[in-house]
N, C-alpha and C positions, 0 to 999 in steps of 0.2 A: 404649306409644304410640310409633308413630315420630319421630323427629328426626335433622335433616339431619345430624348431626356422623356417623351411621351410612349415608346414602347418598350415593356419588356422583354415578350416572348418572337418578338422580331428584332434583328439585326438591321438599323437603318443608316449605309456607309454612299458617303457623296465622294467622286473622285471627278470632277471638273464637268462635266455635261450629263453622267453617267450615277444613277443611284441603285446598289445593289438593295433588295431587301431578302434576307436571309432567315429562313422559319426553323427557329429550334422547336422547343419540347410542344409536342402537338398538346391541346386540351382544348377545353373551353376559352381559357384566356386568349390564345394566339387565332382561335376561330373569331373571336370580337375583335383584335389587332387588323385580321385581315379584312373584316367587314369595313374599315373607315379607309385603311394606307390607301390604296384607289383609288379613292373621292378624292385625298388629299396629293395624292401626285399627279390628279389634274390638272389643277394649279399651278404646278411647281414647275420651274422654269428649265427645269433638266430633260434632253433630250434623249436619252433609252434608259428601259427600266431593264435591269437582271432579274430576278427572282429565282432563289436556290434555297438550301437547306444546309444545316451545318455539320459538319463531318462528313459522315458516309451517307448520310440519310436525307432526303428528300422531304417526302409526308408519306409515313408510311398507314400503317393503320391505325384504328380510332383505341384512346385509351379506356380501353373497357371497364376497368375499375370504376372511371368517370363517369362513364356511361351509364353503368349499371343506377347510380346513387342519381342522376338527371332527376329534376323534377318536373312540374308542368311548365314550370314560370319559363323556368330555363328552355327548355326544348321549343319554347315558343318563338324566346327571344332569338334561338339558334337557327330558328328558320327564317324568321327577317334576317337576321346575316346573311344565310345562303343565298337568298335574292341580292342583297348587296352585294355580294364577291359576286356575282356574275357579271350583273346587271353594269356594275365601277367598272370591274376590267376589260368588258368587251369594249364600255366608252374610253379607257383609257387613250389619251390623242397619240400619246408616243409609243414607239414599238418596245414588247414587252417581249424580253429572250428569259426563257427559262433554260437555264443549267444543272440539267436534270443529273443530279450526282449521286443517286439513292433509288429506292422503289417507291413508286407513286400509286397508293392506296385509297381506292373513294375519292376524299375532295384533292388525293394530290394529284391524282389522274385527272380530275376535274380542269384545277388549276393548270395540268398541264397543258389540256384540250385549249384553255383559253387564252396561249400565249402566241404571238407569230412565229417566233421562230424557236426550235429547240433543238440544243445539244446537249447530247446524253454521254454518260460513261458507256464503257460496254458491260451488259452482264446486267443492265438495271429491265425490270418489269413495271408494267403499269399492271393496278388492276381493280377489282370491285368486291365489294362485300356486304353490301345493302340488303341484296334477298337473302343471301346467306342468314342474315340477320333478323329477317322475316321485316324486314323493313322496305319501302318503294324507292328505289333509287329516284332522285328527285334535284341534287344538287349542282346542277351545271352539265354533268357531263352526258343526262340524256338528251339536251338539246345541243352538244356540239359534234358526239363522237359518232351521229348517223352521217352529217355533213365528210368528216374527214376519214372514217372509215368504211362507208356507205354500211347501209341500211341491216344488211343482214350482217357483215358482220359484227356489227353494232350491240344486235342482237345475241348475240353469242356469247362477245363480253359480257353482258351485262347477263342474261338471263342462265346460259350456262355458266357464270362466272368462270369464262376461259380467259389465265392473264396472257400481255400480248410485252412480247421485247421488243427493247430499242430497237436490234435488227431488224425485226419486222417490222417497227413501225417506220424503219429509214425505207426500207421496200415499197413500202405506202407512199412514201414521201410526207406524211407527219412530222417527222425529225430529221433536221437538217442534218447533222452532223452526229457521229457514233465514233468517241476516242477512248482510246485509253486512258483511265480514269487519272493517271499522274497530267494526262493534257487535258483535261476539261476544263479548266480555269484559261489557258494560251488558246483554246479552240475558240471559248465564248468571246475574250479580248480579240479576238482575228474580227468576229461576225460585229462583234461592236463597232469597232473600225471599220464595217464596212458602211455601219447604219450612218454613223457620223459622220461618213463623209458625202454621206446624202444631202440635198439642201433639206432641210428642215419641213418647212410648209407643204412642199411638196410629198415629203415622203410620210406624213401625218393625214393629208387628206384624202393621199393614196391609199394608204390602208385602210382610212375609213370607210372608203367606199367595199373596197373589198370585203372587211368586216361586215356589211349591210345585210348580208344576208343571216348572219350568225345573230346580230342584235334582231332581226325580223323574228327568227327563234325565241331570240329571249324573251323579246316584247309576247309574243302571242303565247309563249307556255311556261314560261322561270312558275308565274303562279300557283298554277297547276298542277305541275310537276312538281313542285316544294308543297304545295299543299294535299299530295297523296303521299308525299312522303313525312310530313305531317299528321298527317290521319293514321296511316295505316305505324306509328309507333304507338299508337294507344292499344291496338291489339293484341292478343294474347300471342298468338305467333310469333310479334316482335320480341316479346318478354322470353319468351322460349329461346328463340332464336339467339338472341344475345348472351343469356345464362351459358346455353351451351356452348357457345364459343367459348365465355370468359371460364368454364370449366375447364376447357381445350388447352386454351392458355397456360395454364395454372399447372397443370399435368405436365406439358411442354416446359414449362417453370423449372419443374422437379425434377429431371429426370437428368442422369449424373451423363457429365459431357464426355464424349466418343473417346476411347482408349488408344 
């Protein structure tokens, strides 16, 4: 079972059946945090996972500083993680609520795609930035978000990197619940309560069947899909791509704030 004295860039709080795990400063570190907590709250004898972000912020987008300096070793090793976060939380047995209280960027939209149920603030976005990057979107969310938002719009997100709100995705029925954001803490505690008062076995192997077709994805493409997005970061495009953003950034950095 996980415990905090092993994470730092995750928040890991146990409150009787219930273990929040809460993702502060995005990097590298918290991308290897997330690769194991998964594996390890298999085990663990607590019945519903939260998963949120601390403050106002979810996961938003990737620290491009970090990014830029990646080496091979690295970008390698960050691709076995991405198979891990997939592959851990679609098996996760217990129902996994994300408390979506930020904008969810690449893997946080990812993450978001792979939880049962979600409740969002109002005013949060999901969204992508892989091709932008010149890079293949490859980390979870091409194999969940044709399932849950069908196919072309899937497409959309991802290829015209168009972001998509909580409202619309409550429209969808993706997101359970859309409050204001002093209630998303009392909204998620309502949906926990309801899990818990589920019997147990039953509502684990309920979902797992349900899940079946989402791991049938995983199984047949996380590789694949992680492995062009793998490949296509050696390109010059990606190299391009990324520069200019963290240019974008850096402009955006400087510029004296609204009078």
């Amino acid at each position: 079972m996980p415990e905090q004295k092993h994470y730092e860039q995750l928040g890991i709080a146990r409150d009787g059946d219930v273990v929040t795990v809460t993702m502060r400063e995005r990097g590298r570190a918290m991308h290897t945090e997330l690769s194991r907590v998964f594996a390890e709250l298999r085990a663990d004898p607590c019945r519903v996972v939260v998963l949120t972000g601390e403050g106002e912020h979810f996961l938003g987008a990737v620290n491009l500083a970090e990014y830029v300096a990646t080496d091979e070793q690295a970008w390698q090793q960050s691709m076995r993680e991405a198979r891990w976060i997939v592959r851990d939380a679609l098996d996760l047995p217990q129902p996994l609520v994300v408390a979506l209280n930020g904008d969810g960027i690449g893997l946080g939209a990812s993450l978001m795609s792979l939880a049962d149920i979600v409740v969002a603030a109002e005013g949060c976005v999901i969204g992508e930035s892989h091709v932008e990057m010149g890079i293949a979107a490859g980390d979870g969310g091409t194999l969940t978000f044709p399932f849950l938002l069908g196919i072309h719009r899937a497409k959309r997100f991802f290829l015209l990197n168009e972001r998509i709100t909580v409202e619309e995705l409550h429209e969808l029925g993706v997101v359970t619940a859309v409050v204001p954001r002093a209630e998303l803490a009392a909204a998620t505690a309502e949906v926990v309560e309801k899990l818990l008062a589920m019997p147990s076995a039953a509502l684990q192997w309920t979902k797992a069947s349900v899940n079946r077709v989402l791991q049938l994805s995983a199984f047949m493409g996380v590789d694949s899909a992680i492995g062009h997005e793998g490949w296509s970061w050696h390109l010059a495009p990606a190299r391009e791509g990324t520069e200019a953003l963290r240019r974008r950034s850096l402009a955006q950095d400087d510029e004296p704030p609204p009078r």
